[in-house]
Each structure stands twice: as structure tokens, then as C-alpha cells.
matplotlib code that plots the C-alpha trace (Angstrom):
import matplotlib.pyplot as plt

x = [0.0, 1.0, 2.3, -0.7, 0.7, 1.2, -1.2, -3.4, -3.3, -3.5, -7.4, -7.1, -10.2, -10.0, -12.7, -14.5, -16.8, -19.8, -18.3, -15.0, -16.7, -18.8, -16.0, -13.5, -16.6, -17.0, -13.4, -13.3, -16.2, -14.8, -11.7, -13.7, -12.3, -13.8, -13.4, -10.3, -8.5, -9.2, -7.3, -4.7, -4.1, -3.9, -1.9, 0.6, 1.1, 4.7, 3.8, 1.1, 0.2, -0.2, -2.7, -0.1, 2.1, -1.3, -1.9, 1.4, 1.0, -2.2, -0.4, 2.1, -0.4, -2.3, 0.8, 1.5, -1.7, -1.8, 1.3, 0.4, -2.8, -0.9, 2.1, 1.0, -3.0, -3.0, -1.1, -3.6, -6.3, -3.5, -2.4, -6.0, -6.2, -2.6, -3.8, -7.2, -5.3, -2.8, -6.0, -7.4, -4.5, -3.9, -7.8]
y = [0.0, 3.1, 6.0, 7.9, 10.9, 9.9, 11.9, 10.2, 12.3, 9.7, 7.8, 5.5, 3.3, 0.2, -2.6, -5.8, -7.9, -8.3, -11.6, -10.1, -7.0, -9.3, -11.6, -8.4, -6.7, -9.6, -9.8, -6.3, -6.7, -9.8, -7.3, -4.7, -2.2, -0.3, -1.7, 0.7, 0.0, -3.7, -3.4, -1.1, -3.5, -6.7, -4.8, -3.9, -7.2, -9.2, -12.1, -14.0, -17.7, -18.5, -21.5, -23.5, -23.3, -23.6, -27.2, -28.4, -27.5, -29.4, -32.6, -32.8, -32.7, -35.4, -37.6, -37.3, -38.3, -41.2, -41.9, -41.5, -43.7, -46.5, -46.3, -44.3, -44.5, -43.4, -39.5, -39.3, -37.1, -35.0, -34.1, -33.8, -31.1, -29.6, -30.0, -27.8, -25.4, -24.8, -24.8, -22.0, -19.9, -19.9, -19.2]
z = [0.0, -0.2, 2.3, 4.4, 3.4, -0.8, -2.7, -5.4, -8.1, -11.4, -12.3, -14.2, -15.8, -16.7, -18.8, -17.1, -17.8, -15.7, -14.1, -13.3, -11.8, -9.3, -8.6, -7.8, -6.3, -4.1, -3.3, -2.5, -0.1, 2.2, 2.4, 4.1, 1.2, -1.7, -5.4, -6.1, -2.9, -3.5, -7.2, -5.9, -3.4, -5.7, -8.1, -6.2, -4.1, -5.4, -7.8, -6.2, -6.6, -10.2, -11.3, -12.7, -8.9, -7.4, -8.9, -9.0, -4.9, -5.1, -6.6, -4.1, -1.3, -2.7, -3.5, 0.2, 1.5, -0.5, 0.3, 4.0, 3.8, 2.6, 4.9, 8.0, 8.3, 11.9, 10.8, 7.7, 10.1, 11.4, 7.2, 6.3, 9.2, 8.2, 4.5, 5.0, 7.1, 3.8, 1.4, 3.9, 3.8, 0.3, -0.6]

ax = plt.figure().add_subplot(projection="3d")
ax.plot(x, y, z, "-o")
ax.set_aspect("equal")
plt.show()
């Protein structure tokens, strides 16, 4: 974000569709910020999670609780716990 004291001077307006407005809308909104801040905010965030890290992330989770099932049954409750904790965080 930026400094308190930085003065917005530049407006800038940008093109959605109706399905990207609701979704950023909605984003915006569990936030507790307005539709600009949201963007601003998004924007200027480093390099996020893409898709593709996303699902490779989802792969290696899923290897290990297979993994886990078949050689550790007891510690698969404890992943699965561990494993929605990391889904939470990264929603």
C-alpha cells in the first residue's frame, strides 16, 4: 500500500466484464475495502500464486496423502487437518 501521506493524483479506468466485476466486487467486499483499494491493493502485491504453482502444490499434497494412507493410516487425520489449514491460507 501506499504511504498515508502519498497523494493520489493519477485515475485511471480500466474494462470488465460483468463476471470479473462481481468476482473483484466480491473480493473487495470480504476485504472490508472499496473496489479501487481492492485493485490497488492486488496490483501492487509481489507475484502472487499462479494457477499452474497452485496445482502443482495441489499434486504434491495429494501424493502425500496417499502416500500417507498407505504407509501411516494413523497420521492421515493430522495431514488432512494440516492439508485444509494450507488450502485456507492460500484461498
Amino acid at each position: 500500500m501506499s504511504h498515508p501521506d502519498e497523494k493520489k493524483t493519477r485515475i485511471t479506468t480500466i474494462r470488465v466484464t460483468e463476471t470479473q466485476h462481481e468476482i473483484i466486487s466480491s473480493c473487495a467486499t470480504e476485504k472490508g475495502m472499496s473496489l479501487g483499494e481492492y485493485m490497488t491493493y492486488r496490483s501492487m502485491q509481489k507475484e502472487g500464486l499462479s494457477p499452474e504453482l497452485l496445482a502443482r502444490i495441489m499434486n504434491v499434497v495429494n501424493i502425500a496423502v496417499r502416500i500417507a494412507k498407505d504407509t501411516a493410516p494413523e497420521s492421515v487425520s493430522m495431514l488432512d487437518r494440516e492439508v485444509n489449514a494450507l488450502w485456507s491460507l492460500l484461498s
